[in-house]
Predicted model as a PDB file, atoms N, CA, C, CB and O in Angstrom, pLDDT in the B-factor column:
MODEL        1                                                                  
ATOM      1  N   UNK A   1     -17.369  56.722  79.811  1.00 88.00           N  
ATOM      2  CA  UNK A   1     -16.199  56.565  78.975  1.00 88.00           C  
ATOM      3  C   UNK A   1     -14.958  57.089  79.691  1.00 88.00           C  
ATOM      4  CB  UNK A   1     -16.396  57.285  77.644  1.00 88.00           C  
ATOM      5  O   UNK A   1     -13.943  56.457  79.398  1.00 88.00           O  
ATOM      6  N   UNK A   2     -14.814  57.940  80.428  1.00 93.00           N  
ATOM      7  CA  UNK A   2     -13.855  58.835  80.962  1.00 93.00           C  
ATOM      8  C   UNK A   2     -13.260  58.024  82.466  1.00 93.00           C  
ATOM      9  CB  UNK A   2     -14.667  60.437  81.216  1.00 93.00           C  
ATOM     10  O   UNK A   2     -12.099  57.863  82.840  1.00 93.00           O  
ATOM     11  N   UNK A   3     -14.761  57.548  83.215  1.00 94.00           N  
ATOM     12  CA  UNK A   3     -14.002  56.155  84.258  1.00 94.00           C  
ATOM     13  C   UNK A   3     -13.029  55.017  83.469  1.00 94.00           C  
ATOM     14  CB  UNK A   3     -15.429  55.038  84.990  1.00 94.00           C  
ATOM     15  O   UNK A   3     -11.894  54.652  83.776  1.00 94.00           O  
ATOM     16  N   UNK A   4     -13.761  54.652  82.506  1.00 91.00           N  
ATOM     17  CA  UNK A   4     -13.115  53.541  81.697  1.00 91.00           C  
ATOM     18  C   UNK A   4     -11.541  53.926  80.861  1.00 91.00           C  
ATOM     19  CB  UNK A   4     -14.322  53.128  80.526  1.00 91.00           C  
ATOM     20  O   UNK A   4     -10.723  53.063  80.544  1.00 91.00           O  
ATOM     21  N   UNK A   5     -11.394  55.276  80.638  1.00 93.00           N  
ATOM     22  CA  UNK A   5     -10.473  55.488  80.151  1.00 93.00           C  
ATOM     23  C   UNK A   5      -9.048  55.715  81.088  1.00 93.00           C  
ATOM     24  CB  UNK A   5     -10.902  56.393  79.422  1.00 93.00           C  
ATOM     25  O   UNK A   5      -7.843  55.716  80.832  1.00 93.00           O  
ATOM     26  N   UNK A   6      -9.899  55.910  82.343  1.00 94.00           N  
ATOM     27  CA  UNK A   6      -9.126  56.181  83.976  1.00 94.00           C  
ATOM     28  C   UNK A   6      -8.221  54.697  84.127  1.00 94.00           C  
ATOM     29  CB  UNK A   6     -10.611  56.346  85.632  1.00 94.00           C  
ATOM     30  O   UNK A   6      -7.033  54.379  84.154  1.00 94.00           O  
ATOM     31  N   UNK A   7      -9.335  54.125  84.194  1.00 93.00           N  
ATOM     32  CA  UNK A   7      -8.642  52.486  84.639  1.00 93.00           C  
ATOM     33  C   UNK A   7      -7.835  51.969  83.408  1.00 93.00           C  
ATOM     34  CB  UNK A   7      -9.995  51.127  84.996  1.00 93.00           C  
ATOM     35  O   UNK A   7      -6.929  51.158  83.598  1.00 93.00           O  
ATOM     36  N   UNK A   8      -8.092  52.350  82.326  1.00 92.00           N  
ATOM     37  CA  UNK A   8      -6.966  51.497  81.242  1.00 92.00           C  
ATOM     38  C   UNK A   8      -5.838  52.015  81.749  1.00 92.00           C  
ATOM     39  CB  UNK A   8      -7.012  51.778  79.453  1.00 92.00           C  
ATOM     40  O   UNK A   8      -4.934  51.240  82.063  1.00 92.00           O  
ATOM     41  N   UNK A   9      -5.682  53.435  81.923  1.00 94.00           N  
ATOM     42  CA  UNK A   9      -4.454  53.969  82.142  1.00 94.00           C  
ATOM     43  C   UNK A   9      -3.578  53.706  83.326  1.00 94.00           C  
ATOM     44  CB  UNK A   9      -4.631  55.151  82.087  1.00 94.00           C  
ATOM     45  O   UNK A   9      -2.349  53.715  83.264  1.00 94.00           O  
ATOM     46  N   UNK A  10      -4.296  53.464  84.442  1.00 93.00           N  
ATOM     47  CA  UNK A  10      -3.616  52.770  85.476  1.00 93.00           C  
ATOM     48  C   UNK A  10      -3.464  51.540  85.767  1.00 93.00           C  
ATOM     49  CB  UNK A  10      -3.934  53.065  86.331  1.00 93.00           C  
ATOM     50  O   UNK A  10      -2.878  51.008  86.710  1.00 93.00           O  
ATOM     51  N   UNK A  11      -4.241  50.960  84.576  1.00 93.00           N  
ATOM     52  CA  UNK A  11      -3.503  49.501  84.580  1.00 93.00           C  
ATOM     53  C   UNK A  11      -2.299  49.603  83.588  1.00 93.00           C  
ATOM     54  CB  UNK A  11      -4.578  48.187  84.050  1.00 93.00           C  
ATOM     55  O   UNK A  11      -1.283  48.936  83.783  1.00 93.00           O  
ATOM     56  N   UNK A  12      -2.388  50.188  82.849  1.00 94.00           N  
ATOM     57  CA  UNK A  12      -1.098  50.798  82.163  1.00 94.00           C  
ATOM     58  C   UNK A  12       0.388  50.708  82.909  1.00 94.00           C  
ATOM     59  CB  UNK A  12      -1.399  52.347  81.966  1.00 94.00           C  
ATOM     60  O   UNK A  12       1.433  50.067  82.795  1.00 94.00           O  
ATOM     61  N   UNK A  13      -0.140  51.687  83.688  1.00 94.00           N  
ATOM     62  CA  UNK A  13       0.970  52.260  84.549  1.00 94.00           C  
ATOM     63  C   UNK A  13       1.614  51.018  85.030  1.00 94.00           C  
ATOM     64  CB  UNK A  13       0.468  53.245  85.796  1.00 94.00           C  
ATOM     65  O   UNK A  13       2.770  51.037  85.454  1.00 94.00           O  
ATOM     66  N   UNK A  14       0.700  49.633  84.964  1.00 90.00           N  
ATOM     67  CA  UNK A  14       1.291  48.394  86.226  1.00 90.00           C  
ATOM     68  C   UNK A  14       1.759  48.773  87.693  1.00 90.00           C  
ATOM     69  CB  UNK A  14       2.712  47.647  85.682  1.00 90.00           C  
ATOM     70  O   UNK A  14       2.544  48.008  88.253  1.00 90.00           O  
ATOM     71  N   UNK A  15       1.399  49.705  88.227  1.00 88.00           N  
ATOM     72  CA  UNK A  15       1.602  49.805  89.625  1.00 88.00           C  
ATOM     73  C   UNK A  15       0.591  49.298  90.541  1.00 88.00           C  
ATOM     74  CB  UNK A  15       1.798  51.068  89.926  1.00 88.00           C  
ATOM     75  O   UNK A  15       0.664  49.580  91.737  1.00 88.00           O  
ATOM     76  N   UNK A  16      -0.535  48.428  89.987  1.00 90.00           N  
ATOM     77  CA  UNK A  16      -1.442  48.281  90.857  1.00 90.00           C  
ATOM     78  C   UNK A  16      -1.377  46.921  91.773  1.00 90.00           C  
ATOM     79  CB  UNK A  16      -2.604  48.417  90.131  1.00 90.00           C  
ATOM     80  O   UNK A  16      -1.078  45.801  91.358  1.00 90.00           O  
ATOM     81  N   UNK A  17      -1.595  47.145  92.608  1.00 94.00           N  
ATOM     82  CA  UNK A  17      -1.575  45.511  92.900  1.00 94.00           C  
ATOM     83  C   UNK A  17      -2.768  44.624  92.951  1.00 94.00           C  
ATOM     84  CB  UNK A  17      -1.022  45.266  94.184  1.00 94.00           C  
ATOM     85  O   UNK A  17      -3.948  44.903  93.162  1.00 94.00           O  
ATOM     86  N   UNK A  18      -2.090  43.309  92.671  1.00 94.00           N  
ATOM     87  CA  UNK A  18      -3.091  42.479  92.177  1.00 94.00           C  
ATOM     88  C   UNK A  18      -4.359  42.610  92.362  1.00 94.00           C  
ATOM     89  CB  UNK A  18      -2.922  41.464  92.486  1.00 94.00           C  
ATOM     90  O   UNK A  18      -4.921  43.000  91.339  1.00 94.00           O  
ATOM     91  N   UNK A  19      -5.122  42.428  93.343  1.00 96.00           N  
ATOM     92  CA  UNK A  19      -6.685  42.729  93.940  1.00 96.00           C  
ATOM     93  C   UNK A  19      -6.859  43.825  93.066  1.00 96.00           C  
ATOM     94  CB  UNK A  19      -6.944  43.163  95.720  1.00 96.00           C  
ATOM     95  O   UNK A  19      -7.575  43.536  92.107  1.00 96.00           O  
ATOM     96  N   UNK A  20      -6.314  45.348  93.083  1.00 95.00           N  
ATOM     97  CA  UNK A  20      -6.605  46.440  92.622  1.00 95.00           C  
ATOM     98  C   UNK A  20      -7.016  46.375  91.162  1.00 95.00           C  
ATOM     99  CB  UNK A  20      -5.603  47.232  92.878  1.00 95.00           C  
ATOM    100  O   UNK A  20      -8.061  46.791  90.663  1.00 95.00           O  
ATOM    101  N   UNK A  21      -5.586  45.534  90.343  1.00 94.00           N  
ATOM    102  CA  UNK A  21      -5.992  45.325  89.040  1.00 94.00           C  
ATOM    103  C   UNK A  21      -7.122  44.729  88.732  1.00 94.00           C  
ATOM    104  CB  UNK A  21      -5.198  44.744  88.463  1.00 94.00           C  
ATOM    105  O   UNK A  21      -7.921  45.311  87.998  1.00 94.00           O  
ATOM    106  N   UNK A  22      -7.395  43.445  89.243  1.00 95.00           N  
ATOM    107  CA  UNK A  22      -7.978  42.638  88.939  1.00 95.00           C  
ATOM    108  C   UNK A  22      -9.924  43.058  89.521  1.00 95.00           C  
ATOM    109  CB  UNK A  22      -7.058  41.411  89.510  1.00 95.00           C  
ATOM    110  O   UNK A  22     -10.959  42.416  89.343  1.00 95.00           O  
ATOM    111  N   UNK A  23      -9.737  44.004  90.023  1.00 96.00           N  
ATOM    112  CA  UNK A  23     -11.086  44.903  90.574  1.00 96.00           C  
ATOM    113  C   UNK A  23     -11.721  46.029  89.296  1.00 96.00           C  
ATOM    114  CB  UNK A  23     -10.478  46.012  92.129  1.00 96.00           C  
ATOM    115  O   UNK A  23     -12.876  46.255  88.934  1.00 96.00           O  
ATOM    116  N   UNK A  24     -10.116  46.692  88.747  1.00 95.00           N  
ATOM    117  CA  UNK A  24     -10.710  47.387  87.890  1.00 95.00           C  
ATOM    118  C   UNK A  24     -10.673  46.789  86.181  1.00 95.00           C  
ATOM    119  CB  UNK A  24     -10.077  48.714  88.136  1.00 95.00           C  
ATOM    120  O   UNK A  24     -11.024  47.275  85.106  1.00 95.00           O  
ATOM    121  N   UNK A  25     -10.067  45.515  86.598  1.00 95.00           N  
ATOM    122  CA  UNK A  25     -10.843  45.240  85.405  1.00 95.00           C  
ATOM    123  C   UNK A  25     -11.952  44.288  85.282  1.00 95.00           C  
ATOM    124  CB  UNK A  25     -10.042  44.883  84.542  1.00 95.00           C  
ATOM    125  O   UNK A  25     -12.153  43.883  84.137  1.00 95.00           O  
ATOM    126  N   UNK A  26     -12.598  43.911  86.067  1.00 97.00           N  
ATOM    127  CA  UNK A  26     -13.767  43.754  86.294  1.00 97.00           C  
ATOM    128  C   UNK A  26     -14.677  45.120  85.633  1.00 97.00           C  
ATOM    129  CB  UNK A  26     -13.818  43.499  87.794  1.00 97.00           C  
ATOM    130  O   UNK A  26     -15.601  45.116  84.820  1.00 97.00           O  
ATOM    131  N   UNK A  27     -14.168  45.974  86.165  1.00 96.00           N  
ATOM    132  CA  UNK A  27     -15.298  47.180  86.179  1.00 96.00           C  
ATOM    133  C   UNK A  27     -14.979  48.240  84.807  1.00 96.00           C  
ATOM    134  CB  UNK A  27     -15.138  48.193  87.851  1.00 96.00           C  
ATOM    135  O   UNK A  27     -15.734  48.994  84.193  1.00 96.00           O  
ATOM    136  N   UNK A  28     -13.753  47.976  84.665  1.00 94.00           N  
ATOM    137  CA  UNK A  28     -13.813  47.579  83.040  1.00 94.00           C  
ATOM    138  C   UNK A  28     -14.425  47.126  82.121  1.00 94.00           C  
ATOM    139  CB  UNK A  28     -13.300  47.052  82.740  1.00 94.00           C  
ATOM    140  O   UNK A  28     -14.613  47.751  81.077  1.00 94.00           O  
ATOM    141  N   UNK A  29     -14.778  46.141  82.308  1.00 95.00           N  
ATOM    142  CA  UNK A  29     -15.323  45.061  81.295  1.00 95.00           C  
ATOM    143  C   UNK A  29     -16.852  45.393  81.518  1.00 95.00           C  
ATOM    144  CB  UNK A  29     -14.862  43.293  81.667  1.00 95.00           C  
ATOM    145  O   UNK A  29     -17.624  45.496  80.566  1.00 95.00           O  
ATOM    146  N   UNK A  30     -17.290  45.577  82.994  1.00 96.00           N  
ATOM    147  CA  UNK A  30     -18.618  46.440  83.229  1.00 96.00           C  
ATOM    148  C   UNK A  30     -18.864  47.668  82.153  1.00 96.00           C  
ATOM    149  CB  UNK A  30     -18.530  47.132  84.770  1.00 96.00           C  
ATOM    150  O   UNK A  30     -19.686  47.729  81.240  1.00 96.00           O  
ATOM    151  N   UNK A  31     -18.120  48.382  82.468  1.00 94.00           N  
ATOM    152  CA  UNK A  31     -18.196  49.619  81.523  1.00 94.00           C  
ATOM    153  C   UNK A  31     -18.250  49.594  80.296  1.00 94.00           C  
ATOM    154  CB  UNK A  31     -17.312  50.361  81.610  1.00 94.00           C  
ATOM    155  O   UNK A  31     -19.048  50.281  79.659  1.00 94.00           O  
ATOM    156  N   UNK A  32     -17.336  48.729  79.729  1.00 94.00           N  
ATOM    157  CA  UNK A  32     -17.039  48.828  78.265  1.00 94.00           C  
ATOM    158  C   UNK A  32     -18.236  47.803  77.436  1.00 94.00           C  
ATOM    159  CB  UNK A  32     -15.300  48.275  77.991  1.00 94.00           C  
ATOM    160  O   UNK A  32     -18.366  47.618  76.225  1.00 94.00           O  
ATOM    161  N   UNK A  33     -19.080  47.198  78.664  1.00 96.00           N  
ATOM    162  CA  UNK A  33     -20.493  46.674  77.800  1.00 96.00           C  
ATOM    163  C   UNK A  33     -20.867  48.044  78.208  1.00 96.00           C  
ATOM    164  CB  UNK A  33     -21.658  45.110  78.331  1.00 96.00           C  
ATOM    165  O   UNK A  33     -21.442  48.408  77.182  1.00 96.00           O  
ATOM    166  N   UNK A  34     -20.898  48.562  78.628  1.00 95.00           N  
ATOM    167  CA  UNK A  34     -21.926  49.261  78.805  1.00 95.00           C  
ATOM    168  C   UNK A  34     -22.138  50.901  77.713  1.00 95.00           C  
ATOM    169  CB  UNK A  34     -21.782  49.446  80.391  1.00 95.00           C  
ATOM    170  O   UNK A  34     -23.153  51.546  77.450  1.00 95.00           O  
ATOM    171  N   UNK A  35     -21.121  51.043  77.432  1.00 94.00           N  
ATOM    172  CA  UNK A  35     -20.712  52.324  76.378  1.00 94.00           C  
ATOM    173  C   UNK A  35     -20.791  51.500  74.736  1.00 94.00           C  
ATOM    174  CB  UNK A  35     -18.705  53.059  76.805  1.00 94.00           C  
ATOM    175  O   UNK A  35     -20.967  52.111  73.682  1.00 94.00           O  
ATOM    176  N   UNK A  36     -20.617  50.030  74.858  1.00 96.00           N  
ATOM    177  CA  UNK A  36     -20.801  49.324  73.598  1.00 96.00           C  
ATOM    178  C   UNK A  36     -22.694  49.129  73.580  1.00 96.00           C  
ATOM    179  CB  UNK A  36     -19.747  47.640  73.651  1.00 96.00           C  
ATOM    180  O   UNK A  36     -23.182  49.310  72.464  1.00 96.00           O  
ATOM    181  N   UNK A  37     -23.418  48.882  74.401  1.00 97.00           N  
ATOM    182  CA  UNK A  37     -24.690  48.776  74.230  1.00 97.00           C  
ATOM    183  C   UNK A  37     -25.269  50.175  74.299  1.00 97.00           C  
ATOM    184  CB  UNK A  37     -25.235  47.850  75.167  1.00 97.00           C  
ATOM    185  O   UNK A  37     -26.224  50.410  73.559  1.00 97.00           O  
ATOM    186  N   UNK A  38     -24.788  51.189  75.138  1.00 96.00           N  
ATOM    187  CA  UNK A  38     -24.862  52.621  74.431  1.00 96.00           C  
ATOM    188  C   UNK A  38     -25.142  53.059  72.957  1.00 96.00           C  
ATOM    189  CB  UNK A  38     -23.704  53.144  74.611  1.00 96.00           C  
ATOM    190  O   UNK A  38     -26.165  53.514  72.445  1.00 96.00           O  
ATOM    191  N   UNK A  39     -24.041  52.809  72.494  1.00 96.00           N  
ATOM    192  CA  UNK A  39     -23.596  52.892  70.918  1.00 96.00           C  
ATOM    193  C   UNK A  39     -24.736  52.141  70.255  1.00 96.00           C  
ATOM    194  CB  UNK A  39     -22.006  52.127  70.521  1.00 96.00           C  
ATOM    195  O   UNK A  39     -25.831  52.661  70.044  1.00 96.00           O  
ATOM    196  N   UNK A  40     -24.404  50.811  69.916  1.00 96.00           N  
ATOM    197  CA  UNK A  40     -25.241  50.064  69.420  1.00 96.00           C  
ATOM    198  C   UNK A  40     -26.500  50.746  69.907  1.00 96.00           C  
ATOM    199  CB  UNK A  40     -25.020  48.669  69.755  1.00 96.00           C  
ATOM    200  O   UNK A  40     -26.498  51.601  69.021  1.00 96.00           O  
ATOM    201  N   UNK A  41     -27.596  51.046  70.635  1.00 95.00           N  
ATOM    202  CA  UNK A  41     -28.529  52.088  71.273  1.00 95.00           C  
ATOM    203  C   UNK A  41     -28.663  53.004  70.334  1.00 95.00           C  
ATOM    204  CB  UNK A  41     -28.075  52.746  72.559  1.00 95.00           C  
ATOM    205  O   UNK A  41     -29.767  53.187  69.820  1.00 95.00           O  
ATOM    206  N   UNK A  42     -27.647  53.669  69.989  1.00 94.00           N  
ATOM    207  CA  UNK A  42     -27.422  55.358  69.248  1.00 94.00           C  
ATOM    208  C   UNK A  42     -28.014  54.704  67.754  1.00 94.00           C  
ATOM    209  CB  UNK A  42     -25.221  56.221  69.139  1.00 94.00           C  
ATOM    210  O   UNK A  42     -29.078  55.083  67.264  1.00 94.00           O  
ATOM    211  N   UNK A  43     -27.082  53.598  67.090  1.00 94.00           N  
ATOM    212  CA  UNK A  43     -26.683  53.663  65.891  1.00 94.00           C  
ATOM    213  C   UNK A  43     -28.353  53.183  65.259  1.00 94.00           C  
ATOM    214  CB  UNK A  43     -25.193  52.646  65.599  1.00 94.00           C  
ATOM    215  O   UNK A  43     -28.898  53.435  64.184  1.00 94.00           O  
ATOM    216  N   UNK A  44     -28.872  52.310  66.605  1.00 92.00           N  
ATOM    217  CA  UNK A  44     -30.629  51.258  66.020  1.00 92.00           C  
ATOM    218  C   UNK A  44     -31.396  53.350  65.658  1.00 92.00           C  
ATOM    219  CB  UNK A  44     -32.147  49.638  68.496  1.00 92.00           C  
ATOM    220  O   UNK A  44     -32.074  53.859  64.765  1.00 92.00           O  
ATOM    221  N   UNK A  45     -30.733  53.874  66.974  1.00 91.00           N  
ATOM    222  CA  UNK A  45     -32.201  55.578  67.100  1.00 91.00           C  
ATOM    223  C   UNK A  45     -31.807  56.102  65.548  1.00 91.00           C  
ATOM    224  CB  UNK A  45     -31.669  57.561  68.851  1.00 91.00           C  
ATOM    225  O   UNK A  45     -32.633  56.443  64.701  1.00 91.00           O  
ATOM    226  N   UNK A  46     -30.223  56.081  65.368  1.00 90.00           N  
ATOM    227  CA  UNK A  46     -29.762  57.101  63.828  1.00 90.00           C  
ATOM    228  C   UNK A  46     -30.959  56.445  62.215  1.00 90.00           C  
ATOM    229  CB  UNK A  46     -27.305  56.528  63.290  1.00 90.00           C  
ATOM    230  O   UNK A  46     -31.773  56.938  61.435  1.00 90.00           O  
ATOM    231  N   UNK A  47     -30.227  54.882  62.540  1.00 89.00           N  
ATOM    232  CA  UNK A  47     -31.007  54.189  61.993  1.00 89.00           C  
ATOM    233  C   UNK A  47     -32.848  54.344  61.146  1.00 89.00           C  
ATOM    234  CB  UNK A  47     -30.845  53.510  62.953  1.00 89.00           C  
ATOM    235  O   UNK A  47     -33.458  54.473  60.084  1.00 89.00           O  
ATOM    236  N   UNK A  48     -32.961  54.207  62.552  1.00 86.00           N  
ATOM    237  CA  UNK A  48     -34.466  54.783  62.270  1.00 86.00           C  
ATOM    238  C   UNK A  48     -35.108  56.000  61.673  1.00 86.00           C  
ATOM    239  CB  UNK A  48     -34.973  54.870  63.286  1.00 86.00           C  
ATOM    240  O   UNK A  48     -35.904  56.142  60.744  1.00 86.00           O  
ATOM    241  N   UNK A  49     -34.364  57.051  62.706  1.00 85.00           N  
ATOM    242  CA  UNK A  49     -34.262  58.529  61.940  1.00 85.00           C  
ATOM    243  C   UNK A  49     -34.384  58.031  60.676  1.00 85.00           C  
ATOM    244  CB  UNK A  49     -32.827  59.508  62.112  1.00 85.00           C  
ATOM    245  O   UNK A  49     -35.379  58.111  59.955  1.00 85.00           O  
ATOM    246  N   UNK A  50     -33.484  57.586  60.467  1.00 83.00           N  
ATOM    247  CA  UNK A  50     -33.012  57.775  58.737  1.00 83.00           C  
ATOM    248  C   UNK A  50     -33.876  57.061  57.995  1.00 83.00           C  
ATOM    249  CB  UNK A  50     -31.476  57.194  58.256  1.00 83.00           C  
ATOM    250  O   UNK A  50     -34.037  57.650  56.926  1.00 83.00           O  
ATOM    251  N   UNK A  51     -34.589  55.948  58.059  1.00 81.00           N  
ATOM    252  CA  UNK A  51     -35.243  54.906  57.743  1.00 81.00           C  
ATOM    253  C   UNK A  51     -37.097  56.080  57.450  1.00 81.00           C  
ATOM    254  CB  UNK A  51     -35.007  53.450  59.295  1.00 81.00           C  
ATOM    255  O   UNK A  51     -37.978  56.191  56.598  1.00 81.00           O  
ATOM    256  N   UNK A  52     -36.755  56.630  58.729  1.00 77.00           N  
ATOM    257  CA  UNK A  52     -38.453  57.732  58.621  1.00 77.00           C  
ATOM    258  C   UNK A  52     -38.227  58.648  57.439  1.00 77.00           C  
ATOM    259  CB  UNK A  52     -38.839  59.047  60.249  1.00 77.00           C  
ATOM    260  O   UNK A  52     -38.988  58.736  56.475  1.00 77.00           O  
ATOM    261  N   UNK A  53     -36.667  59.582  57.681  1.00 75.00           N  
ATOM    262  CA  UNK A  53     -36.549  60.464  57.037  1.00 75.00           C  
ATOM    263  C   UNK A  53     -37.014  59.847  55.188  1.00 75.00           C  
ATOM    264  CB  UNK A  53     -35.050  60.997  57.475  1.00 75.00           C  
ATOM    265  O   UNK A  53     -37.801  60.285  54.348  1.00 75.00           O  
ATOM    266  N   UNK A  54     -36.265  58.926  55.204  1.00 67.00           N  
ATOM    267  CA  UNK A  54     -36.274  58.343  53.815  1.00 67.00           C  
ATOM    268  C   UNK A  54     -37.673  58.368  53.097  1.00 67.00           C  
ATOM    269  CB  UNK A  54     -35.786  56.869  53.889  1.00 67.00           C  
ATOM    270  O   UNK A  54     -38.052  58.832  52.021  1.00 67.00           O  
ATOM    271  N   UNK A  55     -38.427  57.533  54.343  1.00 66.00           N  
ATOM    272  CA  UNK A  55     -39.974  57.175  53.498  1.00 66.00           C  
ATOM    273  C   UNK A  55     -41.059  58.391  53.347  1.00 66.00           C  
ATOM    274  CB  UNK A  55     -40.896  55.917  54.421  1.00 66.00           C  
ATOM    275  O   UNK A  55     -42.113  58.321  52.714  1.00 66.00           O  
ATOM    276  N   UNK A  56     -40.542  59.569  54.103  1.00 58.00           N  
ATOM    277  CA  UNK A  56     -41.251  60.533  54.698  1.00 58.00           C  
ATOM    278  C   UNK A  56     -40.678  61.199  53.105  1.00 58.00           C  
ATOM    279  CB  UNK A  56     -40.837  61.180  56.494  1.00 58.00           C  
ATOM    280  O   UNK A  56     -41.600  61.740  52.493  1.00 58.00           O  
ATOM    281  N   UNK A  57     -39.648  61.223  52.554  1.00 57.00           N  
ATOM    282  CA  UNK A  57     -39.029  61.548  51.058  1.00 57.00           C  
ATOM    283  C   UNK A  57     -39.195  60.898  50.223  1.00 57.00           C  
ATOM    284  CB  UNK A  57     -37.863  61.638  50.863  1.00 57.00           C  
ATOM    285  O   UNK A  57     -39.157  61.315  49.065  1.00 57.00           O  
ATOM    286  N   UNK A  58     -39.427  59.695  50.526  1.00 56.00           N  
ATOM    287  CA  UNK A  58     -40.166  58.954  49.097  1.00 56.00           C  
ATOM    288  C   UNK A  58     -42.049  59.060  49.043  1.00 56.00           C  
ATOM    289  CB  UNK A  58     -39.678  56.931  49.173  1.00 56.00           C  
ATOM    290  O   UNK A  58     -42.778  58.901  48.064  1.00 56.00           O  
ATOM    291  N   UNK A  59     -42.295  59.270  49.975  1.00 55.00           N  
ATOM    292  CA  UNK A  59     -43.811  59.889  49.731  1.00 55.00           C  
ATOM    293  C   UNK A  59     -44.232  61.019  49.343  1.00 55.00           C  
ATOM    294  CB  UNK A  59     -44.465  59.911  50.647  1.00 55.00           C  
ATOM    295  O   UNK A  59     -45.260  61.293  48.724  1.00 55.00           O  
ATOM    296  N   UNK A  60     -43.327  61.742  49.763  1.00 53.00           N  
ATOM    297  CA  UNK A  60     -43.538  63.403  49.061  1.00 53.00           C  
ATOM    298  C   UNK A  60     -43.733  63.400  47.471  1.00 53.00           C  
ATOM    299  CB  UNK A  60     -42.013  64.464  49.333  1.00 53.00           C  
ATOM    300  O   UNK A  60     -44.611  63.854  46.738  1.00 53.00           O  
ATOM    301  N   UNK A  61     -42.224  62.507  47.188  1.00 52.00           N  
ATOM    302  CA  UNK A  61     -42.357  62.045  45.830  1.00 52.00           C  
ATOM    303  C   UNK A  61     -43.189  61.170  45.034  1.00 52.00           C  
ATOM    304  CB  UNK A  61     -41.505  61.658  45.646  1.00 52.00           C  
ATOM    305  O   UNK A  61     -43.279  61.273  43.811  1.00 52.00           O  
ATOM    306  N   UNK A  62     -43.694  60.454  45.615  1.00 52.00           N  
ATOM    307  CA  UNK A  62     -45.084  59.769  44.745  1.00 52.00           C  
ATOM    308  C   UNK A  62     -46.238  60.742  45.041  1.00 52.00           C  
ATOM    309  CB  UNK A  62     -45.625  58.029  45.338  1.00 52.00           C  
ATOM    310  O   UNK A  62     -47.139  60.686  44.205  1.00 52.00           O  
ATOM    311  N   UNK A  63     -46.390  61.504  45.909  1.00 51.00           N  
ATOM    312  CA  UNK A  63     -47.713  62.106  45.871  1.00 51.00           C  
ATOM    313  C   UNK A  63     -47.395  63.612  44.605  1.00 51.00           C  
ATOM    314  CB  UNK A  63     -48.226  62.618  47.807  1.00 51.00           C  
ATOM    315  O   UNK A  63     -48.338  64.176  44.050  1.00 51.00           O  
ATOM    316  N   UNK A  64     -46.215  63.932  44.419  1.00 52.00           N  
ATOM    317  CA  UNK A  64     -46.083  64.933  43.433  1.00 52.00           C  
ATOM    318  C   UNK A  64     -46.257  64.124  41.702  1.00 52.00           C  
ATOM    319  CB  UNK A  64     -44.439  65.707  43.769  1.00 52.00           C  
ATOM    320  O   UNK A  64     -46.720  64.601  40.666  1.00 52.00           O  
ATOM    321  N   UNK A  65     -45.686  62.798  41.977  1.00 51.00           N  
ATOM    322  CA  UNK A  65     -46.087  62.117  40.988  1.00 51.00           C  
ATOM    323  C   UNK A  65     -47.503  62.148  40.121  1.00 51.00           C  
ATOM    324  CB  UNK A  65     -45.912  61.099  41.465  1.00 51.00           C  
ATOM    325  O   UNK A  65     -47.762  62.159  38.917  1.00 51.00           O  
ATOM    326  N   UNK A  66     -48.452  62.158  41.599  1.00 50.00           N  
ATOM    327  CA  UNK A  66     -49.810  61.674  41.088  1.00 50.00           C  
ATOM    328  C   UNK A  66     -50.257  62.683  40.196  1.00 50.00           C  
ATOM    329  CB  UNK A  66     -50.890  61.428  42.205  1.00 50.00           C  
ATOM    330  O   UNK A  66     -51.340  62.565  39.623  1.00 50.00           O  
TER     331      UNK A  66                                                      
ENDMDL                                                                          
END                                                                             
């Protein structure tokens, strides 16, 4: 995240020249799949957690039921 946040900013700046720009945003666009399939990554693991936590709490509760 912190490379990617490097290169927005110096393309920002517009001092780069062409090749330069056009290099880091390539590697841009590298990165920024890559911190987006990260995420998406995180949110399927939270997901699940939560999905266990849940059933792991709804069983407690039917077995106090019985």
């Amino acid at each position: 995240m912190t490379e990617l946040e490097d290169i927005v900013a110096r393309m920002e700046q517009g001092s780069l020249p062409l090749a330069e720009a056009l290099a880091s945003y390539q590697r841009g666009a590298v990165l920024l799949t890559y911190c987006q399939n990260a995420l998406r990554d995180a949110q399927q693991q939270v997901q699940v957690l939560e999905d266990n936590m849940l059933k792991a709490f709804n069983d407690d509760d039917t077995a106090r039921d019985d």
